[in-house]
N, C-alpha and C positions, 0 to 999 in steps of 0.2 A: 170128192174124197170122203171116206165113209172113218170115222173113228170105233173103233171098240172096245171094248167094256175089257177092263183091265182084269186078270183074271186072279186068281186069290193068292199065287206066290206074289204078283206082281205089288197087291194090296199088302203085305206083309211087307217088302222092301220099301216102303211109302211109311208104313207107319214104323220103324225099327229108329225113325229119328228122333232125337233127341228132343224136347219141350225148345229149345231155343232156338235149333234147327232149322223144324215143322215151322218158328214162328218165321222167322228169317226168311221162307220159302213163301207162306201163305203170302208176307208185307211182296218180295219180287212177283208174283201170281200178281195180285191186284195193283200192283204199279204198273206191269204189261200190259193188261184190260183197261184199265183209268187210258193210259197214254194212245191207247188204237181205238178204243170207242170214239174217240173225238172226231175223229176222219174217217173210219171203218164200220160205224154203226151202220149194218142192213146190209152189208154183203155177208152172200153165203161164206167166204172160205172163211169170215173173222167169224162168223156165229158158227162154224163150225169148232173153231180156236177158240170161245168161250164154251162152248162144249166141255173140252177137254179141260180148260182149266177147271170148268165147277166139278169134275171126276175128281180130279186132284184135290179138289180143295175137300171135296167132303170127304175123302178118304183122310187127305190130314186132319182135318177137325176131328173125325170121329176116333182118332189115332190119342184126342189128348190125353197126356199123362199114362199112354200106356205103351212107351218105348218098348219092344223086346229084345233087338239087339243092335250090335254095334259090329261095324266092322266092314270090311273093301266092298263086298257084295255089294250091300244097303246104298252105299254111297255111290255104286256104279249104276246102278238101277236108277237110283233119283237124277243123275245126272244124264242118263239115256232121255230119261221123261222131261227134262228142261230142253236135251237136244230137240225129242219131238216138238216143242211147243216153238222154239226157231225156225225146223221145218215149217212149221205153217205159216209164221210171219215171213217166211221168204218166198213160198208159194201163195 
């Protein structure tokens, strides 16, 4: 399973979160990885699911303190990108 590079609306609905948000998201990101590295470290499908997570993380870090918007969109977008990261813990 190949992941790809998010593409620049997708990086703008990632960072339109909020500082407490982004922070909330970043703490669930790294509680997922801490909890499947324990059992999962060195198979392909979970190194390709730390892939993705470090996409995400560094678009949220790079995002700090510069919310641009708010609103349904933003929030459907991050919440597609939490479904994908399920998709892979269940494939």
């Amino acid at each position: 399973m190949s992941v790809t590079l998010p593409d620049p609306l997708q990086i703008q609905m990632l960072q339109c979160m909020n500082d407490k948000e982004r922070k909330e998201l970043l703490g669930v990101l790294k509680y997922i990885e801490d909890t499947l590295l324990k059992n999962w470290n060195g198979y392909g499908g979970f190194e390709e699911l730390q892939e993705k997570i470090l996409r995400l993380r560094m678009i949220l870090e790079e995002s700090d303190g510069k919310a641009t918007a708010q609103g349904k969109q933003c929030y459907t977008y991050v919440l597609f990108q939490l479904q994908m990261v399920c998709v892979y813990l269940i494939n």
